[in-house]
N, C-alpha and C positions, 0 to 999 in steps of 0.2 A: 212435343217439340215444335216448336214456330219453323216458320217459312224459313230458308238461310237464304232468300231472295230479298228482305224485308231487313236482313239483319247487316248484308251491306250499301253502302253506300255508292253513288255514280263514281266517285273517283275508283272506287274497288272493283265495280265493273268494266269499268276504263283498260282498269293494270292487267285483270286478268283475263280480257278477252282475247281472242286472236290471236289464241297461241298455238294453233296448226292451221293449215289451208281445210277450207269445207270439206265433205265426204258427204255421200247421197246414199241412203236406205231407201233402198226398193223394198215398195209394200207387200210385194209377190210373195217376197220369201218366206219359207214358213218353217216353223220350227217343230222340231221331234227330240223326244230324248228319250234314250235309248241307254238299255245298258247298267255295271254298275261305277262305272267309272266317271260318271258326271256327266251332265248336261253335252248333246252333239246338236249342230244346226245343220239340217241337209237343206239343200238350196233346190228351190221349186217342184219340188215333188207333190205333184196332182194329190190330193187328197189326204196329203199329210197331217197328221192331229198327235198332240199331246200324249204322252207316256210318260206317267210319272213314273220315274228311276227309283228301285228298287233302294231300301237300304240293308249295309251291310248288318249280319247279328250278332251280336259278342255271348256266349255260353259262360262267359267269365260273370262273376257274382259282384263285381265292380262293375258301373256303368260307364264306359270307359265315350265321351260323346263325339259325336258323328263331325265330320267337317261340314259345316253348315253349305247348304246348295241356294244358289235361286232357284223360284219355280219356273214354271214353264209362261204361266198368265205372267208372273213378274220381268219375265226378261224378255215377252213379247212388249211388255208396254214402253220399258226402260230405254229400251233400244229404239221405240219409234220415238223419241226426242232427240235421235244425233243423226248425223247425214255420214252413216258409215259405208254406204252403197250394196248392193249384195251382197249378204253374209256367206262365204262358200264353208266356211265350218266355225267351228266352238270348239274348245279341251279345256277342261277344269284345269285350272292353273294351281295346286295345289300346296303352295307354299304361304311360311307365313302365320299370321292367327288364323286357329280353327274358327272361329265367329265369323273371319273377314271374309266369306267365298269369292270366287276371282274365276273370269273367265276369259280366255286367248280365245280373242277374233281372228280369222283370216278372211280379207276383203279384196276385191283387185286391187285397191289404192296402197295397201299395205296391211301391217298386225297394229291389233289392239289389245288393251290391257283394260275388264271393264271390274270393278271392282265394289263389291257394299262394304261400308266401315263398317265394324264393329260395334256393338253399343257401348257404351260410357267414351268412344273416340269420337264420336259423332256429333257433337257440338257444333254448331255453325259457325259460332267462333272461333274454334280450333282448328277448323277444316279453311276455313276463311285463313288462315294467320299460316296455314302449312301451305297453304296456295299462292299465298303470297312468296312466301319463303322461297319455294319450286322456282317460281318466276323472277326471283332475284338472282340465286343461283345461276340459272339458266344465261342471264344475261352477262354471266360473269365467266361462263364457259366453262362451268361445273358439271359433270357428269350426272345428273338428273330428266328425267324422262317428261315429255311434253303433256300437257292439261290436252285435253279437247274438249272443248266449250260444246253446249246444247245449241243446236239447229234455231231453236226462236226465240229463244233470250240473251244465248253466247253466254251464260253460267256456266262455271269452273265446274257447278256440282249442281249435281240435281236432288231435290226432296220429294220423294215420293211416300205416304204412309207412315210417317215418322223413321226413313231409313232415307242416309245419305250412298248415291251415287257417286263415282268420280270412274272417268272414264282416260285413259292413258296411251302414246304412242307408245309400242313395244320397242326395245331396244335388244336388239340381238347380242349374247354374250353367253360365259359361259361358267360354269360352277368353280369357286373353289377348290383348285388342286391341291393346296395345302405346300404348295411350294415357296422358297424361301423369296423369291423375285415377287411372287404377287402378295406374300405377307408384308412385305415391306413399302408394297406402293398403296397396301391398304392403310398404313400408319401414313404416310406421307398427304394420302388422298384426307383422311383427316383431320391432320395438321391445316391443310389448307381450305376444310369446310371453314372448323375454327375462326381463322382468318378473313374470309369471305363474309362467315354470318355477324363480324364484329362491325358493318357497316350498314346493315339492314336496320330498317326503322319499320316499324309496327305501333299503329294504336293501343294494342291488346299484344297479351303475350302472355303463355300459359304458366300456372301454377307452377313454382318449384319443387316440385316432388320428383323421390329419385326412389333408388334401391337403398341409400343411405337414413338410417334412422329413424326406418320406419316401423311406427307402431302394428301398421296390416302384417307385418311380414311374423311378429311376436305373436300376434294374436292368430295368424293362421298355423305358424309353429303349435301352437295348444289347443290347434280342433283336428289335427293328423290324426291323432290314435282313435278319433270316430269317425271320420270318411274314409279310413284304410281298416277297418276293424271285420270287413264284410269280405277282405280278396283273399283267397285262397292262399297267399305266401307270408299271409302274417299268420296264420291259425299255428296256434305252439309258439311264436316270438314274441306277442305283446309287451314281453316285458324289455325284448328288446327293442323291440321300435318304441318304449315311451322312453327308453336309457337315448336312444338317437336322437329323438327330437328335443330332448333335457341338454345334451349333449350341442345341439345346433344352438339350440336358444344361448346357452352362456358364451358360444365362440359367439354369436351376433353381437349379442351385447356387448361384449370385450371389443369386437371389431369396431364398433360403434364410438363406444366411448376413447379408444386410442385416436381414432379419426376427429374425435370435438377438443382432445388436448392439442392434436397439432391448429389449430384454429380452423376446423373449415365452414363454422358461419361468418370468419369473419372472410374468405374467400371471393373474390368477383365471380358474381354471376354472370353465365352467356350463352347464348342459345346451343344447346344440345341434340346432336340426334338421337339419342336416350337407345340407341338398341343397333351400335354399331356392332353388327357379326359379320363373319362369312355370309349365312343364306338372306341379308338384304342386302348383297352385291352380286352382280355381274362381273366377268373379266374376258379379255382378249389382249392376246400378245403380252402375256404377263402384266397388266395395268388393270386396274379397274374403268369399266365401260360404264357402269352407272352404278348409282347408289338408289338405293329403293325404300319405300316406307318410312318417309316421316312422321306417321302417325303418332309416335313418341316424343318428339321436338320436344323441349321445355328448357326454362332455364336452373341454371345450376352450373358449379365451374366445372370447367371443362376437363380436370382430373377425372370427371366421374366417365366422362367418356373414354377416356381416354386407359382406367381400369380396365372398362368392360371389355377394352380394345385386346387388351393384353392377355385376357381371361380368355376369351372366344377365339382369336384365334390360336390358342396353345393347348385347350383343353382336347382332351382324347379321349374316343369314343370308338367305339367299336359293333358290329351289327348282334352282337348277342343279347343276354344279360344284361342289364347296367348294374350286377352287385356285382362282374367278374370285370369293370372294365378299368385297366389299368389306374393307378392311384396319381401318378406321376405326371405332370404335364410337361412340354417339350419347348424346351429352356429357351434353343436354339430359336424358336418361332417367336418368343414372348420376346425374346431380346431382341431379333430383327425386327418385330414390329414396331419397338420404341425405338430404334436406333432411324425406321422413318419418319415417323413423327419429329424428331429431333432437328431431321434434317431441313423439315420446314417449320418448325415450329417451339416454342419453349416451351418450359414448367418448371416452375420456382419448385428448388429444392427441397423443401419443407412439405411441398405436396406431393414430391414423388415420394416421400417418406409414409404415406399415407396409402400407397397404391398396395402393397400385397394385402392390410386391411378391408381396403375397398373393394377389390375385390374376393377377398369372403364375404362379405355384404354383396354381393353383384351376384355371385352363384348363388347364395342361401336362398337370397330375395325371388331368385328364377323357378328356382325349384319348387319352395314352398308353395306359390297362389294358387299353378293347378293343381294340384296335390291335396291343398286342403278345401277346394273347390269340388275335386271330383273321386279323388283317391288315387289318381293315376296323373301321370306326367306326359300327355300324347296319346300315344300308346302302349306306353311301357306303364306295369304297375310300379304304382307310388313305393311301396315296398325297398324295394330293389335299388330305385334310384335315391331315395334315402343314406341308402347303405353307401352307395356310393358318392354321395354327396361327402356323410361324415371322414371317409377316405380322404378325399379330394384337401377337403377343409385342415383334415390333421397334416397330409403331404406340406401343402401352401405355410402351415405355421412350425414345422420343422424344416424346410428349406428356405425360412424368410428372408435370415440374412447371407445366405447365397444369392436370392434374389436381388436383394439390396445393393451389395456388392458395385453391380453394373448399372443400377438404377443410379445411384451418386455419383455417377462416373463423371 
């Protein structure tokens, strides 16, 4: 990967400099890590040195993989590029992609959010084009979290070793309670990204790719029965889990093709946050406090957001099992959430016709990549959630037109 110093231009360092006041790294401090909970920074401890952090072992005969850490050399060096003052701690900030690891500063000046993209999101283009994006937002008084630019260059992001940095003002909030008041201003809060990002102008702008019609999501469908072949809760079902994933593949397809009758190439494209859920939000006071992880931005209409919207936050989950967890999703939630959206925002009816489609394309799509990536879904086996996908999927197309219903409304 080339320099993403080289890849923009003065007017682009212009736009995204100076997007919080300085902050000073004391060279004193020194870092330990400790533990198996992730990376800790204790603050000037005489003869402190490095511990690499143990990892956790799975007995299970799937490799179920680790949430990727910094090292210890890595986030000594990272950190001496920004003027964050003395570090008085670290906690692995655990959300998110497993690839992206993420770590919560505490400084006198304030919290930080220090973060490495992922691979295949790490494009200097992409990362350029979502900093941009941030900073338009921002300016618009969107609920989005501030850049902090590098100490000697005022880069948005830093390249180090072929791995992008970006470094983040914390913004204090609090988790989705699943109540009807903050389902409803997460629809509304959407409607008006929508809005906001139809005025944005970009050189570049990423690829149209979605969860819709995509040929990875077919083809990782028909490598399931050999990366879950090895976990202990398929041995004696094979034949059911290849009837599951036979079973996924014709509802995708179906979903798919009802979604290209209703026209959606001929659709406007517009920039998307490609991965509006509950866990990349914040809330307080029933509102949403900020919205997190652009990493997904692309274009595509905004139905497809606006799916995902509907799907995430209505689906139901539960801490057990995922083959016991309820079939059903919660109507109440899916409705209030489009009834926000509505309130600031439109969608031609011909599109809302498309949405209980869309989203079976929007869970299948979710499920499927790690699954046929690793055999498991986080840390639940692949198995399980399977089972409970094919649930899910048969619910959504025997309640469709009750869902309709209020969708045309």
């Amino acid at each position: 990967m080339g320099s993403a110093h080289q890849a923009m231009d003065d007017s682009a360092r212009r736009r995204l400099g100076g997007l919080s006041p300085p902050h000073r790294l004391d060279g004193s401090a020194k870092i330990e890590f400790v533990g198996l909970g992730g990376p800790t920074l204790r603050r000037n401890r005489p003869g402190a040195r490095c511990v690499a952090a143990r990892s956790r072992r799975t007995k299970h005969p799937t490799v179920i993989p680790e949430r990727e850490r910094f090292s210890p050399s890595e986030l000594a060096v990272v950190l001496s590029h920004y003027d964050l003052g003395v570090i008085e701690s670290a906690k692995e900030y655990a959300r998110g992609s497993r690839r992206s690891p993420k770590l919560l500063l505490h400084t006198p000046s304030g919290r930080f959010l220090l973060k490495r993209r992922a691979q295949g999101r790490d494009l200097p283009e992409r990362v350029l084009f979502a900093h941009q994006l941030l900073q338009h937002l921002r300016q618009r008084r969107f609920p989005v979290p501030a850049l902090v630019t590098t100490r000697d260059t005022q880069e948005s992001m830093l390249v180090r070793q072929d791995h992008v940095y970006e470094l983040f003002e914390y913004v204090k909030g609090d988790r989705y309670n699943g109540s009807l008041e903050e389902t409803e201003h997460a629809g509304k809060t959407l409607a008006r990204f929508h809005r906001i990002v139809g005025e944005f102008e970009s050189a570049w702008f990423p690829t149209a790719r979605s969860f819709h019609a995509a040929d990875s999501v077919k083809s990782g469908l028909n490598s399931i029965p050999t990366t879950t072949a090895s976990h202990d809760s398929v041995a004696g079902h094979e034949a059911e889990l290849l009837g599951i994933t036979q079973e996924l593949y014709e509802r995708y397809e179906e979903a798919t093709a009802a979604v290209n009758r209703l026209g959606f190439s001929q659709w406007p494209e517009w920039i998307t946050h490609g991965d509006w859920h509950p866990g990349n939000m914040l809330f307080a006071g029933g509102k949403v406090a900020v919205v997190l992880d652009f990493d997904s931005a692309r274009m595509n209409p905004r139905v497809t957001d606006v799916a995902n919207g509907l799907l995430q936050f209505s689906i139901l989950r539960s801490e057990g099992d995922p083959s016991e967890w309820p079939e059903f999703f919660d109507l109440t939630r899916m409705r209030r959430f489009f009834a926000g959206y509505l309130a600031r925002g439109e969608l031609p009816r011909q599109q809302r016709q498309a949405m209980p489609e869309l989203m079976i394309e929007s869970m299948v799509a979710e499920c499927v990549f790690p699954i046929a990536a690793t055999g498991s879904f986080g840390h639940m086996p692949g198995f399980g959630v399977l089972q409970m996908l094919r649930r899910k999927v048969r619910w959504l197309l025997n309640n469709r037109q009750r869902i309709m219903s209020w969708l045309m409304e």
